[in-house]
BAFINU-910445 format. One record per atom (N, C-alpha, C): residue number from 1; residue in one letter; chain; z, x, y. Coordinates in nm, 2 decimals, always signed. Layout:
% BAFINU-910445
ATOM pos code unit     pz     px     py
ATOM NUM    a    A      Z      X      Y
...
//
This chain:
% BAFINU-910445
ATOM pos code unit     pz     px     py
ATOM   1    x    A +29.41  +5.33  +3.87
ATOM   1    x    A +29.47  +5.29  +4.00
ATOM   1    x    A +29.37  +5.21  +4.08
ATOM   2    x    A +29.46  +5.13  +4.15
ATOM   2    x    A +29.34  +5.04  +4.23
ATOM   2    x    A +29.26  +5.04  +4.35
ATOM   3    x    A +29.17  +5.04  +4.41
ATOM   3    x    A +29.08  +5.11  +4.47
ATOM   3    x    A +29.09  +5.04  +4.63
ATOM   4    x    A +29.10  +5.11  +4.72
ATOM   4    x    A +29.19  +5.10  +4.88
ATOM   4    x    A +29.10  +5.09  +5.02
ATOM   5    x    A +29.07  +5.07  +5.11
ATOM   5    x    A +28.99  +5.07  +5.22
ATOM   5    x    A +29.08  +5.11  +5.32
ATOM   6    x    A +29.01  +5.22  +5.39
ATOM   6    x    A +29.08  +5.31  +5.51
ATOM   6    x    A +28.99  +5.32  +5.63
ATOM   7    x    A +29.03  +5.25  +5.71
ATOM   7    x    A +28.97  +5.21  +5.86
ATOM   7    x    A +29.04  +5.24  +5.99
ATOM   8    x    A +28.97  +5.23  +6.09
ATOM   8    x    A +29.04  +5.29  +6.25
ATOM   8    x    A +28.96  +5.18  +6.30
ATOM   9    x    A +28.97  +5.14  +6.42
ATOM   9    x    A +28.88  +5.03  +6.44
ATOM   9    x    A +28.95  +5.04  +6.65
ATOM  10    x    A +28.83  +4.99  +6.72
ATOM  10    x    A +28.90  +5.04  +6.88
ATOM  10    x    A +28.83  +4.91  +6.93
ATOM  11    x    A +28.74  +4.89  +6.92
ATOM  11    x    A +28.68  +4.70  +6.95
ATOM  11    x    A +28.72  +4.58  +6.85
ATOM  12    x    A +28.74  +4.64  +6.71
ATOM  12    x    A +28.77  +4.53  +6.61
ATOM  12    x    A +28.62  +4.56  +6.53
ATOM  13    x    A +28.51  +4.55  +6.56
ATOM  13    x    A +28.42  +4.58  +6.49
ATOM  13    x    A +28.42  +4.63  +6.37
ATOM  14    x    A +28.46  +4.76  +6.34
ATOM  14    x    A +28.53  +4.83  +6.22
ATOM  14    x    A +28.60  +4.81  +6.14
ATOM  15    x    A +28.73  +4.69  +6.16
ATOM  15    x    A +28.77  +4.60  +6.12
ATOM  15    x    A +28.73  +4.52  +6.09
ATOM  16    x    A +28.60  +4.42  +6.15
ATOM  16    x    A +28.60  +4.33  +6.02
ATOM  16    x    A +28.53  +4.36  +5.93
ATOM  17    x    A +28.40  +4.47  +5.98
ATOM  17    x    A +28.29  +4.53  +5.85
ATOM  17    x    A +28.44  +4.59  +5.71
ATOM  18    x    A +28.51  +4.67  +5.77
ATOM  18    x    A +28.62  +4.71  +5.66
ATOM  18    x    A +28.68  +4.57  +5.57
ATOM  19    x    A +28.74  +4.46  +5.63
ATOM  19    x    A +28.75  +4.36  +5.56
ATOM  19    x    A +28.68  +4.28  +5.50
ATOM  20    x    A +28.51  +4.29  +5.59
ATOM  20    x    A +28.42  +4.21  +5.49
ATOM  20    x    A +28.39  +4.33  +5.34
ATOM  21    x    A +28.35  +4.41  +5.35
ATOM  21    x    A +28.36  +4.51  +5.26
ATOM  21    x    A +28.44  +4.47  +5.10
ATOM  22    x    A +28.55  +4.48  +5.16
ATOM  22    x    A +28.71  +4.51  +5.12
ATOM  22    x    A +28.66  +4.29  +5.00
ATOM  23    x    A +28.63  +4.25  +5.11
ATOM  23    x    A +28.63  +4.08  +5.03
ATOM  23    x    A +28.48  +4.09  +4.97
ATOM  24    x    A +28.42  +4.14  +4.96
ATOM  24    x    A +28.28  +4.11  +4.93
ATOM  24    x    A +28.29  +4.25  +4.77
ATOM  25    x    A +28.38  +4.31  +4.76
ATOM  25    x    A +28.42  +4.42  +4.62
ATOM  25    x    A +28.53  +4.34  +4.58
ATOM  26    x    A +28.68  +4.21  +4.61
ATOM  26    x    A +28.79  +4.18  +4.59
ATOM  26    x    A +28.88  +4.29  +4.58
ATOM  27    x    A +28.90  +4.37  +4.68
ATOM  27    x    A +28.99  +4.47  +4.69
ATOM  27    x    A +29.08  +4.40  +4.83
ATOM  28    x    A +29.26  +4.40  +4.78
ATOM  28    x    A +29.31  +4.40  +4.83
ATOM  28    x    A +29.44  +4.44  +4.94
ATOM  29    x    A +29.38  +4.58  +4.92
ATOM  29    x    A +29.44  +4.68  +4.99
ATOM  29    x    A +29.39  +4.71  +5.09
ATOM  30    x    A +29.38  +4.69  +5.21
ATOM  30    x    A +29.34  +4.72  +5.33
ATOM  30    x    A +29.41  +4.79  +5.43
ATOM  31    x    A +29.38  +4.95  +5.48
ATOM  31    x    A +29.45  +4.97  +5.60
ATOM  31    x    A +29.41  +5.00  +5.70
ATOM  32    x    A +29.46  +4.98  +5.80
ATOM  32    x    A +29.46  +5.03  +5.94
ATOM  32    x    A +29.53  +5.15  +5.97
ATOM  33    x    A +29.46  +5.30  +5.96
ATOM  33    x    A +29.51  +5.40  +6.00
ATOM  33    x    A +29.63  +5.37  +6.15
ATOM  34    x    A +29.53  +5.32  +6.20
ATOM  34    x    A +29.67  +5.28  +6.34
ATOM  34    x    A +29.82  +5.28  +6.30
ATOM  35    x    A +29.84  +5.20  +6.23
ATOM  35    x    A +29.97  +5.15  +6.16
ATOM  35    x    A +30.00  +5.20  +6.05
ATOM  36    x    A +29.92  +5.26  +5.94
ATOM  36    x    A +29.94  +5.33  +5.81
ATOM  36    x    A +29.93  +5.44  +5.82
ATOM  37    x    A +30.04  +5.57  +5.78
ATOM  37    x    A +30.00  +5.73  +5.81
ATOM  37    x    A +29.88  +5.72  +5.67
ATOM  38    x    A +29.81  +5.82  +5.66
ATOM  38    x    A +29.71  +5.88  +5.62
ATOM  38    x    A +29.76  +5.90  +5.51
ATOM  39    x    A +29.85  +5.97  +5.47
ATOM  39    x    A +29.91  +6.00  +5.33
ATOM  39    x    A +29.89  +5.90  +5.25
ATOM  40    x    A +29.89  +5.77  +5.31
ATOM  40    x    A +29.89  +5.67  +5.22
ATOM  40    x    A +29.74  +5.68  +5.09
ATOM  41    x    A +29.65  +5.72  +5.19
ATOM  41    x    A +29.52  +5.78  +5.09
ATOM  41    x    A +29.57  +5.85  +4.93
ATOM  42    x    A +29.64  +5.92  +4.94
ATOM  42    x    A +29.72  +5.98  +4.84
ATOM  42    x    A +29.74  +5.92  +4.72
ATOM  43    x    A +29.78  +5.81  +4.75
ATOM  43    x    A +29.83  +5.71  +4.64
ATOM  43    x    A +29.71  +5.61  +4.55
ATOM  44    x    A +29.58  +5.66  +4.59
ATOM  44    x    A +29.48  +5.57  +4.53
ATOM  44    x    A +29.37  +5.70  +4.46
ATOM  45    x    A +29.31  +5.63  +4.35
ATOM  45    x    A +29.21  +5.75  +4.30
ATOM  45    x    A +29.11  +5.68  +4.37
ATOM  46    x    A +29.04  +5.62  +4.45
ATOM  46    x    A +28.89  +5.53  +4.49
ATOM  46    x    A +28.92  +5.47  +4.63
ATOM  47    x    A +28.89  +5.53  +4.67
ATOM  47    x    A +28.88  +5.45  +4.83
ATOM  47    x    A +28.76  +5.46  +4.93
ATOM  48    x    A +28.79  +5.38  +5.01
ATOM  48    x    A +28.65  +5.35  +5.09
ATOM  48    x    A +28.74  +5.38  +5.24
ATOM  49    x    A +28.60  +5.47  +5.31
ATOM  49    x    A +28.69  +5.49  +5.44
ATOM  49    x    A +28.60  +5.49  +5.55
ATOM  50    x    A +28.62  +5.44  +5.67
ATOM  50    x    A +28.55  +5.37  +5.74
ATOM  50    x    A +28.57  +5.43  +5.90
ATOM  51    x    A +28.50  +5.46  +5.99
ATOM  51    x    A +28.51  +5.50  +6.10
ATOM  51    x    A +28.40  +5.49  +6.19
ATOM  52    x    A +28.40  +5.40  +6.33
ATOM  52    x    A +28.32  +5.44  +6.39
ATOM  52    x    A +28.32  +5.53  +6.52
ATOM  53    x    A +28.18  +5.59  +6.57
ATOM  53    x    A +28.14  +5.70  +6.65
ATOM  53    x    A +28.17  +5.69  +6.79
ATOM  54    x    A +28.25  +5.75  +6.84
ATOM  54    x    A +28.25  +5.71  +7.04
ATOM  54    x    A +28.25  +5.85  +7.11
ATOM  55    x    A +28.17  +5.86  +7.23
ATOM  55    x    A +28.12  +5.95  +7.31
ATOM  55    x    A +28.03  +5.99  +7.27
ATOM  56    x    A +27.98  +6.17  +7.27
ATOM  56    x    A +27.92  +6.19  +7.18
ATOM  56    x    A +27.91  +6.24  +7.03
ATOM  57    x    A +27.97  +6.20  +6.94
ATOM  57    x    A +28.00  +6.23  +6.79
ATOM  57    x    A +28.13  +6.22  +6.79
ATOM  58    x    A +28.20  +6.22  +6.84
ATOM  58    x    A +28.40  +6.19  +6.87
ATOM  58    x    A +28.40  +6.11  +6.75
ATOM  59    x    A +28.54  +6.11  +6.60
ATOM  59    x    A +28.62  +6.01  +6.57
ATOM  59    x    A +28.64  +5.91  +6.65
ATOM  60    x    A +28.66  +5.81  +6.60
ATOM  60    x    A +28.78  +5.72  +6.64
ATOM  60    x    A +28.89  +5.76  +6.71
ATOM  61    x    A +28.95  +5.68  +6.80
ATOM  61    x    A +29.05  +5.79  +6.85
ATOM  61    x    A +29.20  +5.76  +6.73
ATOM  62    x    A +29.18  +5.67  +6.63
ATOM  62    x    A +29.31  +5.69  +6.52
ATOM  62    x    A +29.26  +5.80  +6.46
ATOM  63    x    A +29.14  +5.79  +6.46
ATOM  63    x    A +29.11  +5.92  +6.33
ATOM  63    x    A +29.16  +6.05  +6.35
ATOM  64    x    A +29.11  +6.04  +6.52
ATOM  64    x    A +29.14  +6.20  +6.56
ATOM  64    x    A +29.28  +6.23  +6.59
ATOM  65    x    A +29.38  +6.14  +6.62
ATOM  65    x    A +29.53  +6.15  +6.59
ATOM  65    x    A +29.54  +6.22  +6.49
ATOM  66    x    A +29.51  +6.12  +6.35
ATOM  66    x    A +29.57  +6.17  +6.25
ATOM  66    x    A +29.51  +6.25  +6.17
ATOM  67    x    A +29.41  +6.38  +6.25
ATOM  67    x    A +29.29  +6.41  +6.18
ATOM  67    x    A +29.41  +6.56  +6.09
ATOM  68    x    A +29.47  +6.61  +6.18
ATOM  68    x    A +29.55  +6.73  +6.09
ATOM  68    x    A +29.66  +6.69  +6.01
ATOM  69    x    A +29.70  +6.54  +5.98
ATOM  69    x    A +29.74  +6.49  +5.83
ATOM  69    x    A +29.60  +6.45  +5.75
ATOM  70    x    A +29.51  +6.41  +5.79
ATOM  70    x    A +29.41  +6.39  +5.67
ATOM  70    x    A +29.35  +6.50  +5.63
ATOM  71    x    A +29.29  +6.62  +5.69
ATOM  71    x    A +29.26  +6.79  +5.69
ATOM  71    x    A +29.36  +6.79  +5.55
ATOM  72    x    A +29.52  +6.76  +5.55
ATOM  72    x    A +29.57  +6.81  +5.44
ATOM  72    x    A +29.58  +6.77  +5.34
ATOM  73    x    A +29.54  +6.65  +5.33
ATOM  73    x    A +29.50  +6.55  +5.19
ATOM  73    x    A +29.40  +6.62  +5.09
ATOM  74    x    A +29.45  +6.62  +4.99
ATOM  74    x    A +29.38  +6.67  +4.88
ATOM  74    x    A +29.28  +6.54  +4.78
ATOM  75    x    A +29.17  +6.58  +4.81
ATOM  75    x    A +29.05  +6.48  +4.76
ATOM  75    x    A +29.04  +6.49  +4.63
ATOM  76    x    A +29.07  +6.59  +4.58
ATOM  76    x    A +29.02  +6.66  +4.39
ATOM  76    x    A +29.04  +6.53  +4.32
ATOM  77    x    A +28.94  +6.47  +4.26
ATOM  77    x    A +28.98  +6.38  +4.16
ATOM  77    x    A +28.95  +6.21  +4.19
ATOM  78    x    A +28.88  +6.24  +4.33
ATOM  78    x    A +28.92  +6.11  +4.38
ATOM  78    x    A +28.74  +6.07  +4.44
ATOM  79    x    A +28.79  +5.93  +4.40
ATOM  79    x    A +28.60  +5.86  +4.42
ATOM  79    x    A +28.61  +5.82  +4.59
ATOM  80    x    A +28.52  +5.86  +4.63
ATOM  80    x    A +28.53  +5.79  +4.79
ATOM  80    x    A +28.39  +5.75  +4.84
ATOM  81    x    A +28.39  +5.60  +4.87
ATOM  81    x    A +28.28  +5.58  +4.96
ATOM  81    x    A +28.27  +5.58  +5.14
ATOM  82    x    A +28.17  +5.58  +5.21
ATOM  82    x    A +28.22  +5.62  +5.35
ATOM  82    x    A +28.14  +5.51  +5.40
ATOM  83    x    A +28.16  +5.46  +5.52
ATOM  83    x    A +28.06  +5.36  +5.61
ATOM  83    x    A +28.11  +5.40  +5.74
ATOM  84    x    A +28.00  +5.39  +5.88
ATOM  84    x    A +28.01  +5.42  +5.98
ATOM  84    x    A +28.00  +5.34  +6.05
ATOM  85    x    A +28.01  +5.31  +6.20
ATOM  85    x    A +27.92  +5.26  +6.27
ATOM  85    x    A +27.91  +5.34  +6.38
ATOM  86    x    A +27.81  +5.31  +6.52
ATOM  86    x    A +27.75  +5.35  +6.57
ATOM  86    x    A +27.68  +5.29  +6.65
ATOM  87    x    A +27.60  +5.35  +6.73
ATOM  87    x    A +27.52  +5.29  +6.87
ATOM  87    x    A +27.41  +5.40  +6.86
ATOM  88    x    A +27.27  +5.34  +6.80
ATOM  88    x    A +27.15  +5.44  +6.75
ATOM  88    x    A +27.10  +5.43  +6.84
ATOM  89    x    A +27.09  +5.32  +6.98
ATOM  89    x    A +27.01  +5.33  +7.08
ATOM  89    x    A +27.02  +5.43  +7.18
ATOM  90    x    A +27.22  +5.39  +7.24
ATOM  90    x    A +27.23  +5.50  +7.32
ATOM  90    x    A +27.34  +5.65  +7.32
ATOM  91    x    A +27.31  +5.67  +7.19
ATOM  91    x    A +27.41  +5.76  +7.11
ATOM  91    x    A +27.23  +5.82  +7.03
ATOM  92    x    A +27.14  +5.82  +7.04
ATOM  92    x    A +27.05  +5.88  +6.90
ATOM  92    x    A +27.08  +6.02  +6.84
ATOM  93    x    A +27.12  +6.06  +6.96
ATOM  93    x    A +27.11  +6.24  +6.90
ATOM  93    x    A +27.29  +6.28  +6.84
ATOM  94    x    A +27.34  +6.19  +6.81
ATOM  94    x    A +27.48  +6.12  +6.68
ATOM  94    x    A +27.50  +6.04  +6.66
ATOM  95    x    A +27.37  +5.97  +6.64
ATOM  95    x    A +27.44  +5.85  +6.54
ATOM  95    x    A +27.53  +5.87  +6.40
ATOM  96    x    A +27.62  +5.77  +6.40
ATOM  96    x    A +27.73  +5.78  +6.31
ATOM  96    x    A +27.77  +5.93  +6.25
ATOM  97    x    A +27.79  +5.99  +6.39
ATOM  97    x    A +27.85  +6.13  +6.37
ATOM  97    x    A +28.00  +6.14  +6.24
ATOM  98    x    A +28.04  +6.06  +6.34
ATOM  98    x    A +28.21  +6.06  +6.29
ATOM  98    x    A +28.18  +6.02  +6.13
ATOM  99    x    A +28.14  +5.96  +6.05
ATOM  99    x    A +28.12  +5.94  +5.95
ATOM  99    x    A +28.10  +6.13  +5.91
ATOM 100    x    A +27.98  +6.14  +5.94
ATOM 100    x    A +27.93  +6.33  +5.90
ATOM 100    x    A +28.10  +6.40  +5.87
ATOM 101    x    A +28.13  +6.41  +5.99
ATOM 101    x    A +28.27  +6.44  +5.98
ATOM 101    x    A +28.36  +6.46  +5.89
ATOM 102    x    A +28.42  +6.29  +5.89
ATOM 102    x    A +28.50  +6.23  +5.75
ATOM 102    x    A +28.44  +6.35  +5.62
ATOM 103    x    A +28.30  +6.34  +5.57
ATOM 103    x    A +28.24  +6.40  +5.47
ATOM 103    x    A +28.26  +6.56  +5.44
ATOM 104    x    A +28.22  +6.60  +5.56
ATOM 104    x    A +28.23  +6.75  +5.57
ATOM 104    x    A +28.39  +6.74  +5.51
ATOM 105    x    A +28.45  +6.67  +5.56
ATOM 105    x    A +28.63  +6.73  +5.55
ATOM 105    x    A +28.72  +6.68  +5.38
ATOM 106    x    A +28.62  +6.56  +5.31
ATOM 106    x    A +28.66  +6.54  +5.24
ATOM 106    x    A +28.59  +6.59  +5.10
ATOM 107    x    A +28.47  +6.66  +5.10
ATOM 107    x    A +28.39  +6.72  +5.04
ATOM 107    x    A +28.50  +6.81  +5.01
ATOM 108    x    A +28.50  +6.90  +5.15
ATOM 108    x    A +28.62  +7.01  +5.10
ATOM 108    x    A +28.67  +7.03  +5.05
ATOM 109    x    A +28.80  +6.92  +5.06
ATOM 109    x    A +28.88  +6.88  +5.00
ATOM 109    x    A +28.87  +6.84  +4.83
ATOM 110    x    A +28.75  +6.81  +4.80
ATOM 110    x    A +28.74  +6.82  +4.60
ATOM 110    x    A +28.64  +6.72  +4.62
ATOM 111    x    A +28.65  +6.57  +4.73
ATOM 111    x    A +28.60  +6.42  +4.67
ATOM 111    x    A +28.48  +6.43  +4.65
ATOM 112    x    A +28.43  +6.33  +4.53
ATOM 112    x    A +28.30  +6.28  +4.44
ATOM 112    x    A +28.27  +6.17  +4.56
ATOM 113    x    A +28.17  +6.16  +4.66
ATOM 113    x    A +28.14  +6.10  +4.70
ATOM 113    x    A +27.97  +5.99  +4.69
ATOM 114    x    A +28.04  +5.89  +4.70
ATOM 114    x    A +27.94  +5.78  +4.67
ATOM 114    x    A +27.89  +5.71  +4.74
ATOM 115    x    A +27.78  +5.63  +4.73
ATOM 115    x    A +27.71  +5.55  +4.83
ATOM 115    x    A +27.62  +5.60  +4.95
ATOM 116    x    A +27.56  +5.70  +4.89
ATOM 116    x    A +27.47  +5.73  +5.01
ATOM 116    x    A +27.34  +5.60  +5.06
ATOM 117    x    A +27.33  +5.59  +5.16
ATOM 117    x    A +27.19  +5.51  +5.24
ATOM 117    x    A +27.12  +5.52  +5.28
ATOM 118    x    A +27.02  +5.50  +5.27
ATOM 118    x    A +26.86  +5.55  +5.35
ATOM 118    x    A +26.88  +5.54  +5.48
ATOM 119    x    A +26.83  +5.64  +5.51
ATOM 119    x    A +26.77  +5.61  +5.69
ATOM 119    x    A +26.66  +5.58  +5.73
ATOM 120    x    A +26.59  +5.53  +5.68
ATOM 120    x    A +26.49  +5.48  +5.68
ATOM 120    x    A +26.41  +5.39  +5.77
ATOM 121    x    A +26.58  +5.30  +5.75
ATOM 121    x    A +26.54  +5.16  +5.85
ATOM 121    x    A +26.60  +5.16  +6.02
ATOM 122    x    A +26.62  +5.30  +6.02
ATOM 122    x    A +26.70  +5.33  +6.17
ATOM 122    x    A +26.62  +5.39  +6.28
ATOM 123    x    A +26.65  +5.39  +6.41
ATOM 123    x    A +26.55  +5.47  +6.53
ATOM 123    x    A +26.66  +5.55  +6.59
ATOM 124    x    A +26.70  +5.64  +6.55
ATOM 124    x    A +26.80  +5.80  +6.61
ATOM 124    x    A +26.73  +5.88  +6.56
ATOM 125    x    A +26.79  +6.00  +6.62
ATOM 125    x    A +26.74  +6.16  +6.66
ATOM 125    x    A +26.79  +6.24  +6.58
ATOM 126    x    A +26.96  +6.22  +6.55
ATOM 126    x    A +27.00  +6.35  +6.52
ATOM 126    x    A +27.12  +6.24  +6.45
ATOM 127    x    A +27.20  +6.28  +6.33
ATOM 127    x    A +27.35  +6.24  +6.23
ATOM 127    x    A +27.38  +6.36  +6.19
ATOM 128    x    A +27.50  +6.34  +6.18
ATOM 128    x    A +27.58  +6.49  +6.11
ATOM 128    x    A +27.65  +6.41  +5.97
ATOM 129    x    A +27.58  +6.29  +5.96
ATOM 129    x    A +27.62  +6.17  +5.84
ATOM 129    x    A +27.49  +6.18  +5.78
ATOM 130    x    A +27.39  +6.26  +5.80
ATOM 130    x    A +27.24  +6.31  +5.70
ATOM 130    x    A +27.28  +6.45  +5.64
ATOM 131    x    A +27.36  +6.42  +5.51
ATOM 131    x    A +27.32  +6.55  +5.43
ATOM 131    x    A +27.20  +6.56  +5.37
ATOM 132    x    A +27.13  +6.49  +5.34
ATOM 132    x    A +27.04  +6.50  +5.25
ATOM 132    x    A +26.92  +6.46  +5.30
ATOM 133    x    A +26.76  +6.50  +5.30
ATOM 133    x    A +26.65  +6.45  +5.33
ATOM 133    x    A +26.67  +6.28  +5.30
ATOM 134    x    A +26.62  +6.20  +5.40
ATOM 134    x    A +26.62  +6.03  +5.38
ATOM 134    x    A +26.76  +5.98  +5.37
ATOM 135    x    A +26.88  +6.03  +5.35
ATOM 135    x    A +27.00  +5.98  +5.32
ATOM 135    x    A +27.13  +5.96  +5.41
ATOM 136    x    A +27.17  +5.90  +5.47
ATOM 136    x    A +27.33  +5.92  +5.48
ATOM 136    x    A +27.40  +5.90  +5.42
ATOM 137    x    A +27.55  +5.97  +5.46
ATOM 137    x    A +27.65  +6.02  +5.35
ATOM 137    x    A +27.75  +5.88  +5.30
ATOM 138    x    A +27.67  +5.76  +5.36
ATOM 138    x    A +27.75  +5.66  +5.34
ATOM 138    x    A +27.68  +5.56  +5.44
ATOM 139    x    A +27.76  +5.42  +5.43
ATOM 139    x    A +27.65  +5.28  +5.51
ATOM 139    x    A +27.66  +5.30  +5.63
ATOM 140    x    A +27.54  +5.34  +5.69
ATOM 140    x    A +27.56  +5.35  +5.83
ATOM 140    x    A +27.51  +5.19  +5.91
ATOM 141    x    A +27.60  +5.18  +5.98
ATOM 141    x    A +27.59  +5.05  +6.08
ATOM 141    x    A +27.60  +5.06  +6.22
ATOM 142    x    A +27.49  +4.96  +6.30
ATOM 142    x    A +27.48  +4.92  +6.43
ATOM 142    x    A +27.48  +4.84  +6.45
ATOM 143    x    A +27.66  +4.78  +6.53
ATOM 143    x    A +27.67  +4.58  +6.60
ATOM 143    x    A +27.64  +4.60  +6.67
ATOM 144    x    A +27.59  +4.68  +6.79
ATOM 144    x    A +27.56  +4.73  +6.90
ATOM 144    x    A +27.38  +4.64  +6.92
ATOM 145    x    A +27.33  +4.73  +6.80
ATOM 145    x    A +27.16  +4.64  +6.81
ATOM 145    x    A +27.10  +4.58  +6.70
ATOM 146    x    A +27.21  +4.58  +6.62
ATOM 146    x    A +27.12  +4.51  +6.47
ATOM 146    x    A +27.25  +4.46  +6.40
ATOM 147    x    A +27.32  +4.39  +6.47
ATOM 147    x    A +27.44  +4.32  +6.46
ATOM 147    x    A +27.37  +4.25  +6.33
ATOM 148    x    A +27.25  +4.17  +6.35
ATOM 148    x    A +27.19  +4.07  +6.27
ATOM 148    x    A +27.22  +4.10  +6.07
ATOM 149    x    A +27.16  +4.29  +6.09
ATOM 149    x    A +27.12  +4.34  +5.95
ATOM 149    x    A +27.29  +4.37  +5.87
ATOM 150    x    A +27.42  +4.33  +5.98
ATOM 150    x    A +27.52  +4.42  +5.86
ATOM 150    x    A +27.52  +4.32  +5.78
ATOM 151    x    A +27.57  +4.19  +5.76
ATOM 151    x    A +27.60  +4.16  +5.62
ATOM 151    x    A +27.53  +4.19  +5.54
ATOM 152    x    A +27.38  +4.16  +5.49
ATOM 152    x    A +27.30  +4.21  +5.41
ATOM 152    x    A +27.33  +4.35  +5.35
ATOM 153    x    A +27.33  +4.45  +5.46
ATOM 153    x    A +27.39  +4.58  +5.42
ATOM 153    x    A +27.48  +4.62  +5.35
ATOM 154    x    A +27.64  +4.55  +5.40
ATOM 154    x    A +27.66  +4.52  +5.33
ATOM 154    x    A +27.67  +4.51  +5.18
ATOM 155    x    A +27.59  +4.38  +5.16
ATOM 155    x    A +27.58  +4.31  +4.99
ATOM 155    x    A +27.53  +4.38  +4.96
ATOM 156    x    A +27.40  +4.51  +4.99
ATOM 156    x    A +27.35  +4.58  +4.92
ATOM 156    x    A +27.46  +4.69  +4.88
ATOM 157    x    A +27.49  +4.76  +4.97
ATOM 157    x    A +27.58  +4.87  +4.93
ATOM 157    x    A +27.67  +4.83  +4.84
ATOM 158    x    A +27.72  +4.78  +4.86
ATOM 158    x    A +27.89  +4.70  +4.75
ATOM 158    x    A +27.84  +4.66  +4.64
ATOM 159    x    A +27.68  +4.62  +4.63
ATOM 159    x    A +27.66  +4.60  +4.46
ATOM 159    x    A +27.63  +4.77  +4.44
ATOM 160    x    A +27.55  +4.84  +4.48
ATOM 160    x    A +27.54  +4.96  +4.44
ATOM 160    x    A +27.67  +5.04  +4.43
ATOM 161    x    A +27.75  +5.06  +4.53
ATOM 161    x    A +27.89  +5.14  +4.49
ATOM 161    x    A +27.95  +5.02  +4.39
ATOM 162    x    A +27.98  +4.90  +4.34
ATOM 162    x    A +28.07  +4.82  +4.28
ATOM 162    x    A +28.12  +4.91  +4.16
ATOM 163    x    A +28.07  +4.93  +4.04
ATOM 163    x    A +28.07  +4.99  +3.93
ATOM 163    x    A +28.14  +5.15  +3.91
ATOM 164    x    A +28.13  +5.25  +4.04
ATOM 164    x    A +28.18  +5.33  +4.08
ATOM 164    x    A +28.30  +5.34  +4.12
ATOM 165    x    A +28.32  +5.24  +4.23
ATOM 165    x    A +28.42  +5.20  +4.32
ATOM 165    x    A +28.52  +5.16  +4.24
ATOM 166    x    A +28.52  +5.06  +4.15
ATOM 166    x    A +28.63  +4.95  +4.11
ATOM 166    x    A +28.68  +5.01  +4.01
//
């Protein structure tokens, strides 16, 4: 089955990183939770799902609509990668919360998740998207202050998930 990109997007931001993504792997399935119910997840074994952070750790506000249809989505079986975005300057103590989130809920759920990223090259306090010592649970991004580094990030992540993903 062929492999899908699932996004919420409130500036557009999230949108295009989900479309550059989506062109930079040749996947042509793109959605916009806004307009797509969630179920649609259902229909793909591999998807990439995408959310950025507002307030303090807050979903997206699509996300958090449709957050008790996605709660019922059954992951078992299914490859998923995650990317975030975020504001590490004036957000540090959650950056790219909502990403953490997504994870916790689809972990549960059964999914094999992929593409973890160093945190390495970041200056925040606190992610609920760090399971792991040095890691987030997927590409975390900031247009906010380092607009400059997403594409690169990007190309790196999508060659690392490629092989997994497709």
């Amino acid at each position: 089955m062929a492999t899908a990109v699932f996004y919420a997007s409130s500036t557009g931001n999230t949108e295009i990183v989900a479309k550059s993504i989506a062109k930079n792997l040749g996947i042509d399935a793109v959605f916009d939770i806004a307009s797509n119910d969630v179920s649609k997840i259902g229909e793909y074994d591999k998807v990439i799902i995408g959310s950025s952070t507002w307030g303090d750790g807050d979903l997206q506000d699509d996300w958090d609509d449709a957050w008790d249809d996605f709660c019922n989505l059954d992951f078992s079986g299914k490859t998923v990668a995650l990317f975030g975005l975020g504001d590490q300057e004036s957000y540090a103590d959650n950056y790219v919360d909502a990403m953490g989130t997504l994870y916790e809920q689809i972990t549960q759920k059964g999914a094999k998740v992929i593409g973890q990223w160093p945190n390495s090259d970041y200056s925040h306090e606190e992610s609920k998207a760090q399971k792991e010592e040095g890691f987030f649970v997927g590409l975390a991004l900031d247009e906010d202050n380092e607009s400059e580094l997403t594409d690169e990030r990007i190309n790196v992540w999508c060659d690392e998930i490629k092989e997994d993903i497709l």
